[in-house]
HTML snippet that shows the backbone in 3Dmol.js (N, CA, C, O; Angstrom):
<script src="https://3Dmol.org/build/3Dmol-min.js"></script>
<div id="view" style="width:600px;height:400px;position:relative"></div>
<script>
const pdb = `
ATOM      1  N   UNK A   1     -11.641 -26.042  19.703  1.00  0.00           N
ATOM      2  CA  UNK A   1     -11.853 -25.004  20.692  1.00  0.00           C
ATOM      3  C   UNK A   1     -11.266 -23.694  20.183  1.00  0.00           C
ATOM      4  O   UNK A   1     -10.089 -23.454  19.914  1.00  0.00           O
ATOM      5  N   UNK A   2     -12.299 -22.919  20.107  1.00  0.00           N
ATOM      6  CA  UNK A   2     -11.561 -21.125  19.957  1.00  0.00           C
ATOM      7  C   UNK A   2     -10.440 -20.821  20.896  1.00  0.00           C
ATOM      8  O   UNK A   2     -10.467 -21.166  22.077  1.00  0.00           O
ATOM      9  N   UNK A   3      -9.161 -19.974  20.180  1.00  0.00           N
ATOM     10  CA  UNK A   3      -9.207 -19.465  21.215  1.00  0.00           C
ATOM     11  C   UNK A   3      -9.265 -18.083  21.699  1.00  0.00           C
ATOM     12  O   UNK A   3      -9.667 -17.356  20.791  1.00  0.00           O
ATOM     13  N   UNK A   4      -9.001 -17.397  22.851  1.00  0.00           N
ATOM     14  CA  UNK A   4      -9.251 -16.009  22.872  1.00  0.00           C
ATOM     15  C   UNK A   4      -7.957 -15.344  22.483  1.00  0.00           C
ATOM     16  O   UNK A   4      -6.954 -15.965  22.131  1.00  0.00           O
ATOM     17  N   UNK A   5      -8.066 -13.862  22.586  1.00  0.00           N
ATOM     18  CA  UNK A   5      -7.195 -13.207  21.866  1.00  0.00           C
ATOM     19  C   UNK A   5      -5.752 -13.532  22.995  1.00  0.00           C
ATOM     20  O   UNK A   5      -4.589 -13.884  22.796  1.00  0.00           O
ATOM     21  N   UNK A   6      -6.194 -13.350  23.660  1.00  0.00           N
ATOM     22  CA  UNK A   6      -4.800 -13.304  25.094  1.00  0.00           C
ATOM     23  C   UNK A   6      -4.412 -14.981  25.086  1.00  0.00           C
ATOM     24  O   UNK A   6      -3.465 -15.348  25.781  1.00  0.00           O
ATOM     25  N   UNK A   7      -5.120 -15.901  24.339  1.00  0.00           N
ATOM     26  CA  UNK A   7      -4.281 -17.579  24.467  1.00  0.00           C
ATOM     27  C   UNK A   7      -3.508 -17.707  23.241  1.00  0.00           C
ATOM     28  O   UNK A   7      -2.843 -18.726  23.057  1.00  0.00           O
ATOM     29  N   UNK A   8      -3.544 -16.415  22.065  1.00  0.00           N
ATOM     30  CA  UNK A   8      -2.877 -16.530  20.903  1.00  0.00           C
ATOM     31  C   UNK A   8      -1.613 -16.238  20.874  1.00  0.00           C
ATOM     32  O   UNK A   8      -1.204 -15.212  21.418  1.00  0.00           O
ATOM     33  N   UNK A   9      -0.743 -17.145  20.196  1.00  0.00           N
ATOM     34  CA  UNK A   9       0.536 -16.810  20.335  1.00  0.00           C
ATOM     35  C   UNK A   9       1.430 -15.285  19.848  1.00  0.00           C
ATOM     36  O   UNK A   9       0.728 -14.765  18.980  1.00  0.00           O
ATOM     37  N   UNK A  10       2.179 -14.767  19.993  1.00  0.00           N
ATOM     38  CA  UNK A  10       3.130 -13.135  19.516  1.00  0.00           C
ATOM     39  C   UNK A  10       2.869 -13.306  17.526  1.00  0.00           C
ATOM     40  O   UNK A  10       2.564 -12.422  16.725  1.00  0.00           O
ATOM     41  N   UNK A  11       3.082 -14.452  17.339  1.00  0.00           N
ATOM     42  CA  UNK A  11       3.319 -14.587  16.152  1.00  0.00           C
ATOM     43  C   UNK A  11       1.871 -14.402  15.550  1.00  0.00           C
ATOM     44  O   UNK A  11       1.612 -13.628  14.629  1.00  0.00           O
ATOM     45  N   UNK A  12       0.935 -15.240  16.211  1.00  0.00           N
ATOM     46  CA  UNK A  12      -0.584 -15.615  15.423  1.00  0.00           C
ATOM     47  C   UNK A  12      -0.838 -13.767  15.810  1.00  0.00           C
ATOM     48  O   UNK A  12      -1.537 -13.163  14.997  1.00  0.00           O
ATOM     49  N   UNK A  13      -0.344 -13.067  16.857  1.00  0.00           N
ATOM     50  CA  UNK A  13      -1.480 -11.986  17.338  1.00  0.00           C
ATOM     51  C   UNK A  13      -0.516 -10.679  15.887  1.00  0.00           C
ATOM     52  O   UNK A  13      -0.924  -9.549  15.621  1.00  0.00           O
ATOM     53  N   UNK A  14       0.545 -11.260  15.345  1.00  0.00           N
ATOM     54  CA  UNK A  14       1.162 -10.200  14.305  1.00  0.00           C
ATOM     55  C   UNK A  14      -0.169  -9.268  13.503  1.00  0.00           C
ATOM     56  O   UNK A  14      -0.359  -8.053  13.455  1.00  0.00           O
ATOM     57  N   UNK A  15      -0.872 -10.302  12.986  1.00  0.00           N
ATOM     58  CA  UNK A  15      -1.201  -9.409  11.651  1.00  0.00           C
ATOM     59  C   UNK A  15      -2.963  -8.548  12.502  1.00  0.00           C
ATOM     60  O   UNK A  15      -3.638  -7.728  11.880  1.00  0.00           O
ATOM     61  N   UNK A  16      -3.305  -9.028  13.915  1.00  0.00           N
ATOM     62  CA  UNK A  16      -4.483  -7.935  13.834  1.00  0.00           C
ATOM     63  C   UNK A  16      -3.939  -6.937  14.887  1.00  0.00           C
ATOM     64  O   UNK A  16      -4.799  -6.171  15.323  1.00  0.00           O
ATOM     65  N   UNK A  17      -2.919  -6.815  15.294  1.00  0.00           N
ATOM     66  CA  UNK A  17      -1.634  -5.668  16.384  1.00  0.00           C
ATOM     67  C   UNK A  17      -1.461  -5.150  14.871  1.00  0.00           C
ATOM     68  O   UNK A  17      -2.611  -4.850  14.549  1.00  0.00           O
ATOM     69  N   UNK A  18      -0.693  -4.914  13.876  1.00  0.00           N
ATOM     70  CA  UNK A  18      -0.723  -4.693  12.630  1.00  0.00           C
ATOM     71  C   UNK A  18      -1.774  -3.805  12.171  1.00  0.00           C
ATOM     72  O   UNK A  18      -1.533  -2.677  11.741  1.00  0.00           O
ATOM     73  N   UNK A  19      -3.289  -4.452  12.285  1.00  0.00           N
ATOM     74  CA  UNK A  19      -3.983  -3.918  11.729  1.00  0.00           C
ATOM     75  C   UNK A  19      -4.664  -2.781  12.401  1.00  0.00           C
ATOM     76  O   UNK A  19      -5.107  -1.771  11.854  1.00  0.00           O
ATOM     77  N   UNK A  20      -4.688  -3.107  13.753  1.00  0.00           N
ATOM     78  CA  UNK A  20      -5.240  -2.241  14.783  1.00  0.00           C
ATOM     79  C   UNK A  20      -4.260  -1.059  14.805  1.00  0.00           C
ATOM     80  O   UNK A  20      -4.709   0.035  15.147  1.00  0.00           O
ATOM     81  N   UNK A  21      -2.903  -1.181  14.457  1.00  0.00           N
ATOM     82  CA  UNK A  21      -1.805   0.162  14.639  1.00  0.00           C
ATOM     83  C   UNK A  21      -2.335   1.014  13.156  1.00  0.00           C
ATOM     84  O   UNK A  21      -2.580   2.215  13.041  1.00  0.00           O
ATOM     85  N   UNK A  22      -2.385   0.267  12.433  1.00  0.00           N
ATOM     86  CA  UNK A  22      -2.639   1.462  10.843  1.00  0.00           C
ATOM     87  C   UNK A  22      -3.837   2.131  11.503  1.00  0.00           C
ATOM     88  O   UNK A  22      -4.169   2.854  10.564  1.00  0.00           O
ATOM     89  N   UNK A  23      -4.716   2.391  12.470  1.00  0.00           N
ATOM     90  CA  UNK A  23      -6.011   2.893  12.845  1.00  0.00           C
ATOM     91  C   UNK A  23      -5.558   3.951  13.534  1.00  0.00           C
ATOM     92  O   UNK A  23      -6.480   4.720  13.805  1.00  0.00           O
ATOM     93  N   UNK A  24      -4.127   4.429  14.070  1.00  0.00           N
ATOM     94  CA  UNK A  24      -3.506   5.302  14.757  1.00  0.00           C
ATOM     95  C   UNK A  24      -2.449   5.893  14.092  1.00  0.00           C
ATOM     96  O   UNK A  24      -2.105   7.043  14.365  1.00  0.00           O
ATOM     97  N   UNK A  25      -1.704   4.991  12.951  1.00  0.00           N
ATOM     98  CA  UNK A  25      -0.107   6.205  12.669  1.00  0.00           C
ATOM     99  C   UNK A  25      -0.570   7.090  12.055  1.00  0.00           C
ATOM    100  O   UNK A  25       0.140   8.076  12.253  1.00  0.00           O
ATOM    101  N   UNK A  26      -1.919   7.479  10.962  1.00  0.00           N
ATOM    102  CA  UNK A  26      -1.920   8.647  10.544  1.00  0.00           C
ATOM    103  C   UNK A  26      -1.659  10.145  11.813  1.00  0.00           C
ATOM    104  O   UNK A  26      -1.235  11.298  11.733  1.00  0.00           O
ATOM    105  N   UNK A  27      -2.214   9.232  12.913  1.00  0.00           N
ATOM    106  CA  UNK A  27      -2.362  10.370  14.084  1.00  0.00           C
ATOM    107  C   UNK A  27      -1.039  10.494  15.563  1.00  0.00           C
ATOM    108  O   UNK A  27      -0.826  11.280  16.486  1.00  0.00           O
ATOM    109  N   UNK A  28      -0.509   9.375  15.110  1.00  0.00           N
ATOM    110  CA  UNK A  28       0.732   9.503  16.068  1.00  0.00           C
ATOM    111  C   UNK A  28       2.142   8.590  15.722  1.00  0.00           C
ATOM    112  O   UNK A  28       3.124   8.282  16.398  1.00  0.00           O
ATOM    113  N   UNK A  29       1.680   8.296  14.178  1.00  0.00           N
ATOM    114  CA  UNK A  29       3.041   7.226  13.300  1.00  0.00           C
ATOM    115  C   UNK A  29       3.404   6.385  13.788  1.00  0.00           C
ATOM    116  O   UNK A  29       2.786   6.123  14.820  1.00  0.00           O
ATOM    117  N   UNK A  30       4.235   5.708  13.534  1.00  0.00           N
ATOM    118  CA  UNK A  30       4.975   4.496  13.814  1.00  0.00           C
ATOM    119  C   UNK A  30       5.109   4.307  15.657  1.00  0.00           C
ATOM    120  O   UNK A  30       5.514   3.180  15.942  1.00  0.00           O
ATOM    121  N   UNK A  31       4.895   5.020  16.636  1.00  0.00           N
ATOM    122  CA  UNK A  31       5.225   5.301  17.430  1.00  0.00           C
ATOM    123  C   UNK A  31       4.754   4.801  18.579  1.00  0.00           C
ATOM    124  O   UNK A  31       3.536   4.617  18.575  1.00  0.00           O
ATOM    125  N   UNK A  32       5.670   4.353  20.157  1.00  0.00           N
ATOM    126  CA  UNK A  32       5.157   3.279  21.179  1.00  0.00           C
ATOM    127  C   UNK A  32       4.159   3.924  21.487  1.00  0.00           C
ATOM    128  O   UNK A  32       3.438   3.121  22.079  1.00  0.00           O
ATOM    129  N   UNK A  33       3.703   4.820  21.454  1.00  0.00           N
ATOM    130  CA  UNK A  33       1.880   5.236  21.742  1.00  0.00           C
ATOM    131  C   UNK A  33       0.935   4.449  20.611  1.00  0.00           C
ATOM    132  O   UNK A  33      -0.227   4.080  20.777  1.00  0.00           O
ATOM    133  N   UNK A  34       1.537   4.338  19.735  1.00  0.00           N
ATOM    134  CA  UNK A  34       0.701   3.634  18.664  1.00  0.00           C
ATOM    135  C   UNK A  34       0.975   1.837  18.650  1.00  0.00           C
ATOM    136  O   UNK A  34       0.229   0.942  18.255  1.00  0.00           O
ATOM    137  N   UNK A  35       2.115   1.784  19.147  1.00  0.00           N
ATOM    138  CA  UNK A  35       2.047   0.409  19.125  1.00  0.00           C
ATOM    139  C   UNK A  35       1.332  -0.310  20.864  1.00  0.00           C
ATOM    140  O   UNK A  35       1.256  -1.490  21.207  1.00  0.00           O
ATOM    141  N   UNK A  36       0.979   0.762  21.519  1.00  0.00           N
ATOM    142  CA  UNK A  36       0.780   0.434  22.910  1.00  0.00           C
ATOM    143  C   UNK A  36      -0.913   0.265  23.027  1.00  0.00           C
ATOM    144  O   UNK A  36      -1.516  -0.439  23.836  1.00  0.00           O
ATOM    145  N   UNK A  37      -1.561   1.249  21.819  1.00  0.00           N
ATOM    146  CA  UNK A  37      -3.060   1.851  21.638  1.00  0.00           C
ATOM    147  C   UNK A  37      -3.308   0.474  20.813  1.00  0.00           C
ATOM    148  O   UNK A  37      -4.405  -0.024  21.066  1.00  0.00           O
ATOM    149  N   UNK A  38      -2.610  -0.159  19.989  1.00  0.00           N
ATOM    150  CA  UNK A  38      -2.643  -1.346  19.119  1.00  0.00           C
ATOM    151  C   UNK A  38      -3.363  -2.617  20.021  1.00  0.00           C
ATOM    152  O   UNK A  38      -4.426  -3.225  19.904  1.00  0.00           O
ATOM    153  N   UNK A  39      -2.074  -2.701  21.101  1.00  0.00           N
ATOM    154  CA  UNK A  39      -1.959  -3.768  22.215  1.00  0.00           C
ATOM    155  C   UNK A  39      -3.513  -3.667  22.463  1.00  0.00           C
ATOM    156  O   UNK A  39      -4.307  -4.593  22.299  1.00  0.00           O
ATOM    157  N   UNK A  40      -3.833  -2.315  22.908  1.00  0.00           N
ATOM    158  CA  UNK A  40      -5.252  -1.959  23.931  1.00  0.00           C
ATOM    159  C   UNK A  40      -6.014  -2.516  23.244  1.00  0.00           C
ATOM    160  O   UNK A  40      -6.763  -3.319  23.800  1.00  0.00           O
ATOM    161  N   UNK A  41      -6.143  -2.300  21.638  1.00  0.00           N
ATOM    162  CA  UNK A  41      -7.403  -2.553  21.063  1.00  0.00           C
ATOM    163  C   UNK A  41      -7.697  -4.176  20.461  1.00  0.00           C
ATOM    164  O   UNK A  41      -8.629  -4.977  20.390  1.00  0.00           O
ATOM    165  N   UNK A  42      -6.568  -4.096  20.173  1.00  0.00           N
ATOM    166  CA  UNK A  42      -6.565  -5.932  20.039  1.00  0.00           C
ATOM    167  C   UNK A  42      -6.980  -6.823  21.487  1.00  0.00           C
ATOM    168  O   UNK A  42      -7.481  -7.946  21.428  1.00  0.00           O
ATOM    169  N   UNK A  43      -6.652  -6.056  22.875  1.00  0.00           N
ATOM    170  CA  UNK A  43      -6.974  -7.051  23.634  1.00  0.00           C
ATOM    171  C   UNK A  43      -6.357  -7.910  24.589  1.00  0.00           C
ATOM    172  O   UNK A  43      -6.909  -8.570  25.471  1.00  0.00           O
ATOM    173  N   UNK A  44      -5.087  -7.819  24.296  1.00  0.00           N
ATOM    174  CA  UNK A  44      -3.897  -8.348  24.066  1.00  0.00           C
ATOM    175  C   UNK A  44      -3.495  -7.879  25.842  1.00  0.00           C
ATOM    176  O   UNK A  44      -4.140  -7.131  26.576  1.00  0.00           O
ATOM    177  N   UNK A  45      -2.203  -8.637  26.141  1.00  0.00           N
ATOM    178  CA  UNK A  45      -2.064  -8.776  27.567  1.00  0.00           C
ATOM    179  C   UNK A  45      -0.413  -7.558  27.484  1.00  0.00           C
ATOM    180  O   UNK A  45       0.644  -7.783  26.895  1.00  0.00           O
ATOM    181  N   UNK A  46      -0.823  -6.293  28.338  1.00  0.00           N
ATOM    182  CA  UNK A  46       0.636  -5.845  28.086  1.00  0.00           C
ATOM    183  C   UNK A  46       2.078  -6.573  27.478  1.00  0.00           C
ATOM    184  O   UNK A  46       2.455  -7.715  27.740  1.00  0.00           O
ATOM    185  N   UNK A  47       2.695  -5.684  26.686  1.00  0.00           N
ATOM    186  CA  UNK A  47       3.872  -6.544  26.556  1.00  0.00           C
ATOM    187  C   UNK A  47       4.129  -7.212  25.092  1.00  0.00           C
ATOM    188  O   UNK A  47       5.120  -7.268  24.364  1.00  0.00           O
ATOM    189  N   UNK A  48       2.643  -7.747  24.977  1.00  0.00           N
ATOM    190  CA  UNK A  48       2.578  -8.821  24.215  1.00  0.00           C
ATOM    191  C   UNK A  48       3.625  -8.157  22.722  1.00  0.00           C
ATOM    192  O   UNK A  48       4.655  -8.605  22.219  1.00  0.00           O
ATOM    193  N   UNK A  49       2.953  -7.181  22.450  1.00  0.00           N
ATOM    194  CA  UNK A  49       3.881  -6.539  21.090  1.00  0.00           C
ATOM    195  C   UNK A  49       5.254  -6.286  20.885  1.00  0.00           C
ATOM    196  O   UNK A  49       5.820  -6.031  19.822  1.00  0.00           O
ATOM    197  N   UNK A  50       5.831  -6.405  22.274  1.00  0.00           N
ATOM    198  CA  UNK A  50       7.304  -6.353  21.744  1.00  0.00           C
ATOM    199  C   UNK A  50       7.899  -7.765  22.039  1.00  0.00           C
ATOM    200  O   UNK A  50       9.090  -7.893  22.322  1.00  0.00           O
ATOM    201  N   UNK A  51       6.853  -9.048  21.950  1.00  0.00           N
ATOM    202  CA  UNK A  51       7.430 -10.524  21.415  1.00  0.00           C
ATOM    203  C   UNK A  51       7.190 -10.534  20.463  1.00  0.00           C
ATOM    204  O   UNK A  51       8.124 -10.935  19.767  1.00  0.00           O
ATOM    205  N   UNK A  52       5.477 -10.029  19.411  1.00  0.00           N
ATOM    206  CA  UNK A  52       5.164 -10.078  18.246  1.00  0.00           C
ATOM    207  C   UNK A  52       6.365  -9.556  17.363  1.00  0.00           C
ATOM    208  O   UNK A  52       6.789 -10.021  16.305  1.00  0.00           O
ATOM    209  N   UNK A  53       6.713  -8.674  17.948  1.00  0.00           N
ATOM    210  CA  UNK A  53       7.668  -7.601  16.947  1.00  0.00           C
ATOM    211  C   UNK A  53       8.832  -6.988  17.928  1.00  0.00           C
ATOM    212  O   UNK A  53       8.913  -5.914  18.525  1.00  0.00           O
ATOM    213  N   UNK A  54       9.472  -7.829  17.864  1.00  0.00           N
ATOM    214  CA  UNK A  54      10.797  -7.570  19.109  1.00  0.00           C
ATOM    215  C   UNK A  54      11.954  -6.561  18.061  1.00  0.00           C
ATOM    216  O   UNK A  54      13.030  -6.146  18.492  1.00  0.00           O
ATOM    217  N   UNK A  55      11.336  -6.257  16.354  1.00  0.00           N
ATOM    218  CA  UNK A  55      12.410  -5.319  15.921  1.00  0.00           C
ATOM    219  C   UNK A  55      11.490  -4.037  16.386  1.00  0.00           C
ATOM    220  O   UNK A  55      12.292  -3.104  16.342  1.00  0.00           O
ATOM    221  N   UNK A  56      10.190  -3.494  16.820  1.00  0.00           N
ATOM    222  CA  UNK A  56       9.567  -2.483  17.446  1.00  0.00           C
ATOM    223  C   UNK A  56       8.621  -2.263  15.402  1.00  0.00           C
ATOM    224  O   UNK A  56       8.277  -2.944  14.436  1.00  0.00           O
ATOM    225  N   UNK A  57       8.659  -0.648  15.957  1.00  0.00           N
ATOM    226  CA  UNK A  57       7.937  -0.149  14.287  1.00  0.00           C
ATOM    227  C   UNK A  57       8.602  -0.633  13.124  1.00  0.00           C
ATOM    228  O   UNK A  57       8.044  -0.860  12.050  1.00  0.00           O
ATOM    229  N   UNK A  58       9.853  -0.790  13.381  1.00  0.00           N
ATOM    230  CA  UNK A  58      10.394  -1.048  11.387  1.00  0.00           C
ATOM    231  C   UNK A  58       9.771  -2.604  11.240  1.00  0.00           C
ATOM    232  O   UNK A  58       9.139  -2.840  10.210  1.00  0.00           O
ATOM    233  N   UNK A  59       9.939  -3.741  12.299  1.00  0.00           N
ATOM    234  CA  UNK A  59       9.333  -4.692  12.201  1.00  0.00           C
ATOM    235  C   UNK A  59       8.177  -4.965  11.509  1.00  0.00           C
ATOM    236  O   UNK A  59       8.128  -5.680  10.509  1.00  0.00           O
ATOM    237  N   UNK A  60       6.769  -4.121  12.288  1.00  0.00           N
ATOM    238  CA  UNK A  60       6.263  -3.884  12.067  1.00  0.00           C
ATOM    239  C   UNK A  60       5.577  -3.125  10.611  1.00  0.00           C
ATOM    240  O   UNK A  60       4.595  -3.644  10.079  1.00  0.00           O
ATOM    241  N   UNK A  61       6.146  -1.977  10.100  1.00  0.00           N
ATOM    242  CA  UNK A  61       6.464  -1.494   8.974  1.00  0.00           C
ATOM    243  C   UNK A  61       6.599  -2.532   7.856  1.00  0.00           C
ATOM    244  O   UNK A  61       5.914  -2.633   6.838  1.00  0.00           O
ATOM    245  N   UNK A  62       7.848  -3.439   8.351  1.00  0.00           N
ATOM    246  CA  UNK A  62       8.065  -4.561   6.942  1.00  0.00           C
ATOM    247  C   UNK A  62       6.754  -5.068   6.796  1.00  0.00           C
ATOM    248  O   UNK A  62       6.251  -4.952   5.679  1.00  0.00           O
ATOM    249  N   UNK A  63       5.989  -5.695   7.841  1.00  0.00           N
ATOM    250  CA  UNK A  63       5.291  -6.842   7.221  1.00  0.00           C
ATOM    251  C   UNK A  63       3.951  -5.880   6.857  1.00  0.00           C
ATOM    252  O   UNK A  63       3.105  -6.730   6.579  1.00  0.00           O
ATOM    253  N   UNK A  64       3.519  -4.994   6.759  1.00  0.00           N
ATOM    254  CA  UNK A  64       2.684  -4.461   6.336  1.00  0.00           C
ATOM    255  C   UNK A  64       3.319  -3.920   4.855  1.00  0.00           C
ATOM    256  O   UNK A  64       2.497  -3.553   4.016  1.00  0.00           O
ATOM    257  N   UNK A  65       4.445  -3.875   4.591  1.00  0.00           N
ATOM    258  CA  UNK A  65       5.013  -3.841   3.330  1.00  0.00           C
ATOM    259  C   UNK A  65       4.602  -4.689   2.216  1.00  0.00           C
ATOM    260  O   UNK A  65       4.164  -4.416   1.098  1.00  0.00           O
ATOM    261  N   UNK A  66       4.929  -6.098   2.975  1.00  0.00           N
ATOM    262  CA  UNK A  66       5.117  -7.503   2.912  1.00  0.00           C
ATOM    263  C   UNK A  66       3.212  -7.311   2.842  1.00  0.00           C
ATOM    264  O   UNK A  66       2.857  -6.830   1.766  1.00  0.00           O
ATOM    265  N   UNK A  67       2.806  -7.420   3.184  1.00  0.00           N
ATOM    266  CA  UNK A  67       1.052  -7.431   2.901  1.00  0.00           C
ATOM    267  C   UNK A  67       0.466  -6.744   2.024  1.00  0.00           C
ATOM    268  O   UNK A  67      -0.718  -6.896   1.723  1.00  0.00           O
ATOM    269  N   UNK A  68       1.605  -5.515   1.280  1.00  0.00           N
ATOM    270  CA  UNK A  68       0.998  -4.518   0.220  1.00  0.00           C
ATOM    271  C   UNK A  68       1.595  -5.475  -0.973  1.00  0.00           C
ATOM    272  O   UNK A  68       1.001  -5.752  -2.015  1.00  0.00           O
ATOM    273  N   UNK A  69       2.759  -5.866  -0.628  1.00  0.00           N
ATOM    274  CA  UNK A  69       3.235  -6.975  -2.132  1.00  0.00           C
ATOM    275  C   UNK A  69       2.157  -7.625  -2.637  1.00  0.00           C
ATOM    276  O   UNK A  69       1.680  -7.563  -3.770  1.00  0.00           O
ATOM    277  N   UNK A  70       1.627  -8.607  -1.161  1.00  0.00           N
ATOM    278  CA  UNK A  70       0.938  -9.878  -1.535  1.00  0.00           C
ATOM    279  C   UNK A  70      -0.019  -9.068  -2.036  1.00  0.00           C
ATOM    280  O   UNK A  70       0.552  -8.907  -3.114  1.00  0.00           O
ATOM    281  N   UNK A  71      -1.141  -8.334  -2.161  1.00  0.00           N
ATOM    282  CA  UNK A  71      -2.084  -7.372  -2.478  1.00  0.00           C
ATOM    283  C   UNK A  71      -1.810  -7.224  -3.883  1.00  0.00           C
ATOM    284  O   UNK A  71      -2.411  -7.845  -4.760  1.00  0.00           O
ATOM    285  N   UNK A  72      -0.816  -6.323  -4.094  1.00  0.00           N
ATOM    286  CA  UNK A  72      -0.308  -5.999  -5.282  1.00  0.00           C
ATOM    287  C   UNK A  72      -0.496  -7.645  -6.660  1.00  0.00           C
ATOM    288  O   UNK A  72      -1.054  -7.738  -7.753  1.00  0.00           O
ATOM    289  N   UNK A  73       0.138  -8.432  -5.976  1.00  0.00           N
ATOM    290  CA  UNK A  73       0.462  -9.231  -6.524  1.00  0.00           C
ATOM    291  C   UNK A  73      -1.030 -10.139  -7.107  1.00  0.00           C
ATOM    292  O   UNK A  73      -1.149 -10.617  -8.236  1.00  0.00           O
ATOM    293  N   UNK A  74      -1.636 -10.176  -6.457  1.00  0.00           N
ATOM    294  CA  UNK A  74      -2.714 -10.674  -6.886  1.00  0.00           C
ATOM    295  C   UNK A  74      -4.034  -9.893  -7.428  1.00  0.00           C
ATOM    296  O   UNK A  74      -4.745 -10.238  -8.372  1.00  0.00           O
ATOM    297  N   UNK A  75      -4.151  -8.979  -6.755  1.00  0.00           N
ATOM    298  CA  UNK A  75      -4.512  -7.466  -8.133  1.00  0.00           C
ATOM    299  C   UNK A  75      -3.791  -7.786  -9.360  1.00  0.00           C
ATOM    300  O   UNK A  75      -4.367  -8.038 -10.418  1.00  0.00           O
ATOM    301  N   UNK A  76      -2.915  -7.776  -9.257  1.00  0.00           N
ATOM    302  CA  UNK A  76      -2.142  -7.767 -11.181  1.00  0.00           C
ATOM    303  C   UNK A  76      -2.150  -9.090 -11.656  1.00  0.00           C
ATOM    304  O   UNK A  76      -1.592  -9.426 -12.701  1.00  0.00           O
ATOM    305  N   UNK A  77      -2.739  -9.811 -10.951  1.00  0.00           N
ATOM    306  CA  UNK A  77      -2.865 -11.281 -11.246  1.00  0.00           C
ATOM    307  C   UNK A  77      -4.563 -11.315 -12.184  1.00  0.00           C
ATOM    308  O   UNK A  77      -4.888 -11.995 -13.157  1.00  0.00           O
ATOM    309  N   UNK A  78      -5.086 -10.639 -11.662  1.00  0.00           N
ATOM    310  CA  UNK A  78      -6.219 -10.468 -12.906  1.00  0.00           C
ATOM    311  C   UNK A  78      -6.069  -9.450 -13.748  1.00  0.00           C
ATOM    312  O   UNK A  78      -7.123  -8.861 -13.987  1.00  0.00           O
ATOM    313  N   UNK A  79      -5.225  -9.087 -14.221  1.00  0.00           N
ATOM    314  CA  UNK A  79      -5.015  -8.412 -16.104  1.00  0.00           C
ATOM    315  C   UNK A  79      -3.720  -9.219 -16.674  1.00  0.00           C
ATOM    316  O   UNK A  79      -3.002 -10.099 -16.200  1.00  0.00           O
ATOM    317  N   UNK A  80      -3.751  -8.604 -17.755  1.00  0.00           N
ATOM    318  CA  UNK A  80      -2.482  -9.487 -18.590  1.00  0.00           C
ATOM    319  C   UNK A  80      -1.389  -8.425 -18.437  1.00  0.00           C
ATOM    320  O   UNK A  80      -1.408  -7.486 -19.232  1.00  0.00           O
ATOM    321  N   UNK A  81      -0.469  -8.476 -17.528  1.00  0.00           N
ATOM    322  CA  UNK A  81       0.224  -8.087 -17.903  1.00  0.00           C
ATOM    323  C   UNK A  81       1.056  -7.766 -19.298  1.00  0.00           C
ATOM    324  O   UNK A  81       1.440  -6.666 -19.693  1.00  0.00           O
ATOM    325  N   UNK A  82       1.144  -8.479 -19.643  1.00  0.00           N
ATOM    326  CA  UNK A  82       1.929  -8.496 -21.370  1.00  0.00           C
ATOM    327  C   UNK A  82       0.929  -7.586 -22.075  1.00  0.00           C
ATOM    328  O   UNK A  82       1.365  -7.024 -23.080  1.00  0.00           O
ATOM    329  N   UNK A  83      -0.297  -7.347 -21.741  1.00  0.00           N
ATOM    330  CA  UNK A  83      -0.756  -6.360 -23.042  1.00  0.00           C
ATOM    331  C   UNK A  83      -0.754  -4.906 -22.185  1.00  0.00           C
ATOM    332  O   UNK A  83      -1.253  -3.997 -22.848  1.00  0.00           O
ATOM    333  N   UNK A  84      -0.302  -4.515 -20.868  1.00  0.00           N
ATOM    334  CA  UNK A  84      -0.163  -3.491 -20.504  1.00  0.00           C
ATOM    335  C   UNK A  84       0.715  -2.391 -21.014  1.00  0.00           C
ATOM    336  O   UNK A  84       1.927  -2.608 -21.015  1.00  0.00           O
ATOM    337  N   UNK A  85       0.258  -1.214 -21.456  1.00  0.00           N
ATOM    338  CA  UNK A  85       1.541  -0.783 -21.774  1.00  0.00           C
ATOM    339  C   UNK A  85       2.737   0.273 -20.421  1.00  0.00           C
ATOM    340  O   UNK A  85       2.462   1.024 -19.485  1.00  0.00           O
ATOM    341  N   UNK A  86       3.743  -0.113 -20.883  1.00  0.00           N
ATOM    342  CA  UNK A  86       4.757   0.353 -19.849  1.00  0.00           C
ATOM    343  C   UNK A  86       5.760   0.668 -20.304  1.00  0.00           C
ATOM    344  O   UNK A  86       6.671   1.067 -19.578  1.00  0.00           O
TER     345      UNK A  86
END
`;
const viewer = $3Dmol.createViewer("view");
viewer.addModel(pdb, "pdb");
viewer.setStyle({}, {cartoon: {color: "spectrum"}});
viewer.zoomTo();
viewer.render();
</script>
């Protein structure tokens, strides 16, 4: 059984609250208007974002950090490193 966005747990709803906020900080940053416009667009039942991310924006901030690593990391996973020069 699917489920809907509002039966998903703080944790499962992290990474598309996440994705839906990068669609706003160029225009209002890290900020509870942006994490509130997040909530709206995901779907999500008031509230829900400060269980997802009870540290607020830096929370938030890390794991989109944490998602540029994993990115990174597997981008450089197809060249050789060792023949790069650096």
């Amino acid at each position: 059984m699917k489920k809907n966005k509002s039966d998903k747990t703080p944790e499962e709803l992290c990474d598309p609250l996440l994705e839906a906020a990068l669609n706003h900080v160029a225009f209002d940053g890290w900020s509870k208007r942006t994490l509130s416009q997040a909530e709206k667009d995901v779907g999500t039942v008031p509230g829900i974002i400060e269980l997802a991310f009870p540290g607020g924006a830096i929370q938030m901030i890390d794991l989109h950090a944490q998602h540029c690593d994993i990115e990174m990391v597997k981008k450089a996973a197809k060249f050789d490193v060792n023949k790069l020069k650096i």
